[in-house]
N, C-alpha and C positions, 0 to 999 in steps of 0.2 A: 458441489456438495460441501456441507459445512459440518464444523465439528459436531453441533447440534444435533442435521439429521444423521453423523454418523452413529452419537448416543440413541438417541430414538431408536436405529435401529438393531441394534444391541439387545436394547430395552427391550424389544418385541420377538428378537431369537430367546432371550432368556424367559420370557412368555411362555412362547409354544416349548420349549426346553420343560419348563415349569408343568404346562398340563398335560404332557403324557401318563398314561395309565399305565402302571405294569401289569396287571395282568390281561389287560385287552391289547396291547401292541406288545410294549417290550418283550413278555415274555414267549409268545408261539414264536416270534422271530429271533432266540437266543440272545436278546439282550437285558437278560433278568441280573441283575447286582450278585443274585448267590452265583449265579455260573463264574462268575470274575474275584472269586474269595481265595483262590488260590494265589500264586505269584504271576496269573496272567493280569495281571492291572498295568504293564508295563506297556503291552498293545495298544494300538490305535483305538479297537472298540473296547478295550477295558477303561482306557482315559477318558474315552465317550461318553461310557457309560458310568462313571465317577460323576462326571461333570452333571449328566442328567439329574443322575441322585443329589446332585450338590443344590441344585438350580430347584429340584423340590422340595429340601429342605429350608431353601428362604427365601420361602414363599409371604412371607411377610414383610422384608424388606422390599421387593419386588410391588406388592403391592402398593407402598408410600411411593415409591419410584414412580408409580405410574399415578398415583395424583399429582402428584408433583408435576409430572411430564402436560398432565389433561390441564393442571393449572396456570403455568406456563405457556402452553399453546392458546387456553380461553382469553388471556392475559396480553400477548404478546400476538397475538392474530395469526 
C-alpha cells in the first residue's frame, strides 16, 4: 500500500463523512451538533461529530479533491 492509495482513501472517508444527513441519520441516533453545544465537545462522539460537521462544511474543497483524484487516476492508469 502506497502513499497514494492511502490518500484516496481518506479522500473517500471524508466523502461518505461529507454526505451524511442530519436529520435522517445523525439526528434519531443522538448525533445532532446542537446536543454537543454544551462543553460535551471534549468526548469521543462530540470530536466526531465536529469532524462530521467539518467535513460538510468543505464540501467544495472535497469536491476539486476528487477531480483531481478521477484526473490522476484517467492519467496515470
Amino acid at each position: 500500500m502506497g502513499l497514494w492509495t492511502l490518500l484516496e482513501g481518506l479522500l473517500l472517508v471524508a466523502n461518505a463523512l461529507a454526505i451524511l444527513n442530519e436529520e435522517r441519520f445523525l439526528a434519531p441516533k443522538g448525533w445532532s451538533f446542537s446536543d454537543f453545544s454544551g462543553g460535551k465537545t471534549k468526548s469521543f462522539k462530540g470530536q466526531l461529530t465536529g469532524l462530521i460537521y467539518a467535513t460538510q462544511y468543505l464540501r467544495v474543497p472535497l469536491i476539486l479533491l476528487n477531480g483531481i483524484s478521477i484526473f490522476l487516476k484517467l492519467v496515470s492508469g
